[in-house]
N, C-alpha and C positions, 0 to 999 in steps of 0.2 A: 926280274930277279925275285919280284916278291912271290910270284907264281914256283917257279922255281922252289922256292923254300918252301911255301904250302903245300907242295907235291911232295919233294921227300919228307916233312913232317908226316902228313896222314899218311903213306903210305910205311912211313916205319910203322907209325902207333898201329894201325893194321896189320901188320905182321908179328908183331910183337905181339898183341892179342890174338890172334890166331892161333900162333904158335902154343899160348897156355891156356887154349880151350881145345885145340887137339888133344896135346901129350901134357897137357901141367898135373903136377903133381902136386896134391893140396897135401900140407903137413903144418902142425904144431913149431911155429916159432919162436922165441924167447926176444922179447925189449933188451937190448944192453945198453942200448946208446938213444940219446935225443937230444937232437940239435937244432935249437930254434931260430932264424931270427928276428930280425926288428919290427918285421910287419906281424910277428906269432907266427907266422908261417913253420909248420916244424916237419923236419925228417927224421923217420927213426932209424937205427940200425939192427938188424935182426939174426938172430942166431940161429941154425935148426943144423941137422946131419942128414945128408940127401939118401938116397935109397943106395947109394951104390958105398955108402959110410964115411963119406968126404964129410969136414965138419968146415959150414960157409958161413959168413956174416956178410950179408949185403943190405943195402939203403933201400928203403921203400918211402914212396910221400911221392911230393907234397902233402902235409895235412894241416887242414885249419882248424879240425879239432882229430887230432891223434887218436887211434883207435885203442893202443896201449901208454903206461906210463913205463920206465925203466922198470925190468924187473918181470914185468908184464907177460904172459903166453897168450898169441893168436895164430888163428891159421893163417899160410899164406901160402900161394900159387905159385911154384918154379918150372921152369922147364930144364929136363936133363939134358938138352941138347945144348943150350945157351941159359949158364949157372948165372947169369949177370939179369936174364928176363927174370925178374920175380914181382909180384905184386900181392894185395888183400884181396880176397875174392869179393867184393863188393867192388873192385878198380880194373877189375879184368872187363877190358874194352869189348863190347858186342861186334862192332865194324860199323853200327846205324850208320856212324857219321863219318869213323873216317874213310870205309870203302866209299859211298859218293862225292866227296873230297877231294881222293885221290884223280878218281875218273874226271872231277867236273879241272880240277886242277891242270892233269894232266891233256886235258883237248885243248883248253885255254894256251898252254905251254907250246905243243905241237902246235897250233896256230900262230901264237906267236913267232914261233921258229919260223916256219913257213913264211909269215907276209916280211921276218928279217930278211932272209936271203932270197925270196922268188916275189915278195912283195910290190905292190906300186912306189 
């Protein structure tokens, strides 16, 4: 099971990164919101207008020191394809770790599978 969740874990954050180093589109976003809690752990909520003139406010974070305060203008990474991908480009995932992740995850898993039902 735990494999199981390691694999679709890095294989989302793999796609999702992918996805806005393909096609992301870097734009100027506005702070409205920041919601911390107990641990400081804070998320912000962000405002910008996409290229096609849609006007979005989606969550970025975790951050343990926030890069804006309310009020605040940064860039940040969306994809037109999937308005819910968005990130700071300092958070936009490379793949280093979670492409080998996925792979070492996923032989682990199909192995598993295998020695369940054709195993000794």
């Amino acid at each position: 099971m735990l494999t199981a969740l390691a694999f679709w874990f890095s294989t989302t954050v793999f796609r999702r990164g992918r996805a806005l180093r393909k096609r992301g589109v870097r734009i100027a976003a506005k702070c409205v919101n920041r919601e911390r809690d107990a641990k400081g752990i804070s998320n912000l909520t962000m405002q910008f207008t996409a290229e096609d003139g849609r006007k979005l406010q989606v969550k970025v974070g975790p951050f343990r020191k926030p890069p804006a305060l309310v009020g605040g203008i940064i860039d940040v990474v969306y994809d037109p394809a999937d308005l819910s991908n968005v990130e700071i480009p300092g958070n936009v995932m490379t793949g280093r770790m979670s492409l080998p992740t996925a792979v070492l995850s996923g032989l682990v898993l199909a192995f598993s599978l295998l020695m369940l039902f054709f195993g000794a």
